[in-house]
Each structure stands twice: as structure tokens, then as C-alpha cells.
C-alpha positions, 0 to 999 in steps of 0.5 A: 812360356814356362812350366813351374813346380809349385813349392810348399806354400806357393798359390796360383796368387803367389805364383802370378805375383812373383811373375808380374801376372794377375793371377786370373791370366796364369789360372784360366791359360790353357795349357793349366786346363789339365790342373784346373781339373784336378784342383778345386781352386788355384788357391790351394795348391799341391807340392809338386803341381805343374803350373804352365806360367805365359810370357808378360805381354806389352800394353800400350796405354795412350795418355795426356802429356804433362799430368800424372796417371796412376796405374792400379796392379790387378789382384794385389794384395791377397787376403787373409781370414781367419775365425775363432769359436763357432756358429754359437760360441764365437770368439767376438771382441778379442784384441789381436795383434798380427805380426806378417812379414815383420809388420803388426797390424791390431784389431779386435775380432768381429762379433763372428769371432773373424778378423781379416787383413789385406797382404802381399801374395808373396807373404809365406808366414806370421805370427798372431797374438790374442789377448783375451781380457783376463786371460793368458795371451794365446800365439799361432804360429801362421803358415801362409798357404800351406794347406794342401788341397781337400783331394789329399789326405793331408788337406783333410788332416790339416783342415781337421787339425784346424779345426780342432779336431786332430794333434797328428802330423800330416802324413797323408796316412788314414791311420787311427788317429786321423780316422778318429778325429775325421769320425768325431768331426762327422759326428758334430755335422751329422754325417755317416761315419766312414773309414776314409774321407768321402764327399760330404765329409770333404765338403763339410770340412771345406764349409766349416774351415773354408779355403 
């Protein structure tokens, strides 16, 4: 048993995957109670969280001789969502291509303006490519995993940037841009308008983003 210091990018996902775990065995251990109550989700993940990784464990499995079996690894690969446009305005039926970790995989957008495609949990970046009929090509730069968790500033800042909402870096400061963007987004869900991040705003930011 050891102690990890999540690095930028690192999920509980990746963090199991790279220790030959189910992500499942190193999230709900005991020793990551503490975290689990600090983190919404073993997902998003802070830089510098301590994350308590438990030795592999040997299973005897009892099989015939002489035929072949499979064995299916639990919890590999992870997933990938992302959505263009809105409730009402959806981005549907735009051709993309995703480049991860060197491969590209094509696809149009659904008729909720989302595309989704299965990937290793140790993937960290990308690149997407829409092709919109007509107009120019549109490139996003992908950092896999690289939101912080809701709690901090940078994760509201970062879910805000997503969104559309802020051009700012991601300075875990409350300063006037990031105040703005988060009034101008609390105004589109019919929110109060506060100086800081308060509960609804979190949760609206978490339903309008997700993860």
C-alpha cells in the first residue's frame, strides 16, 4: 500500500489504470475515506490530492484445460462526452474528427449536438477537429481530465470557460472578470447574483457542463 500525490490530469480512472486496479477498489478503500469526503467524485481530482493506492491481490480462477478463456479487465476504457450548442440551439449533425493519442476516430454530432467515444484512462490529450458544412474548420485543443473539482475557484472558472462564459486564465482568484462571467452565467439560469461562487451557482455550473 502506498500514498499518491494526484498530478495535473490524473483521475482516480487513470490513477487504477496505471496500478493495474479497478478504479472502484482504489476510490471506495478506507484509507481514501477522508478524500471521498472532500471530492464530489473520484473523477475530478485535485493537484496535489493524496490518494492511498492498495496492493494488487492474486485470484485463483479455476478453468478447463485445453480451451481458451477470456478474460475482460473491469472498468477499461473510460469515456469521453463532449456537446456543442444548447438546449435549444444544438450543434446536430456536424462532421468531426478526434485525433487521441495519435488515432482519429470520425463522427458527426448527435441531434443533441454530443459526440462520445470510448478511450484509455491513461490518454491525457487530444486534439477535435469540426467541420461544419460550409464553414471554416473549428480546432480544440482536448486536456483530458484537466478540470479541477467544483470546490475550488479554478474548477468554477474552468467549467465557466467551457462554457463560454470567461477568457480568463485559471488563477484561483475571484477577481472581476471571473466575477462577471460567473454573474453573466447566473443570469442565464435565473440565479441570484453573488460575489462568490455559492451552492446553486456550483450545481448549476455542474448540470450545464457536467463532470
Amino acid at each position: 500500500m502506498r500514498k499518491h500525490v494526484v498530478r495535473r490530469g490524473e483521475c482516480i480512472s487513470s490513477i487504477a489504470f496505471e496500478n493495474g486496479h479497478f478504479w472502484r477498489v482504489v476510490w471506495e478503500h478506507p484509507d481514501n475515506a477522508s478524500l471521498r469526503a472532500k471530492r464530489e467524485s473520484g473523477h475530478v481530482l485535485m493537484e496535489g490530492d493524496e490518494v492511498t493506492v492498495p496492493d494488487l491481490r492474486q485470484k485463483a480462477v479455476e478453468v478447463a484445460a485445453g480451451q481458451s478463456h477470456k478474460f475482460r479487465r473491469k472498468g477499461v476504457p473510460d469515456k469521453l462526452r463532449l456537446r456543442f450548442g444548447d438546449d435549444e440551439y444544438p450543434r446536430a449533425g456536424v462532421p468531426y474528427t478526434l485525433i487521441i493519442d495519435g488515432q482519429e476516430l470520425r463522427g458527426a454530432t448527435d441531434a443533441k449536438g454530443e459526440l462520445s467515444h470510448y478511450l484509455s484512462p491513461a490518454a491525457r490529450r487530444g486534439e477535435l477537429i469540426l467541420q461544419p458544412e460550409g464553414a471554416p474548420e473549428e480546432h480544440y485543443q482536448l486536456e483530458l481530465r484537466g478540470l479541477d473539482p467544483i470546490a475550488e475557484v479554478t474548477g468554477v472558472q474552468g467549467r465557466l470557460r467551457n462554457l463560454g462564459f470567461y477568457k480568463g486564465p485559471l488563477d484561483g482568484q475571484l477577481g472581476d472578470d471571473t466575477v462577471r462571467a460567473m454573474q453573466d452565467f447566473q443570469a442565464t439560469r435565473r440565479l441570484a447574483q453573488t460575489p462568490a461562487p455559492d451552492d446553486a451557482t456550483r450545481q448549476a455550473l455542474l448540470d450545464a457542463h457536467g463532470g
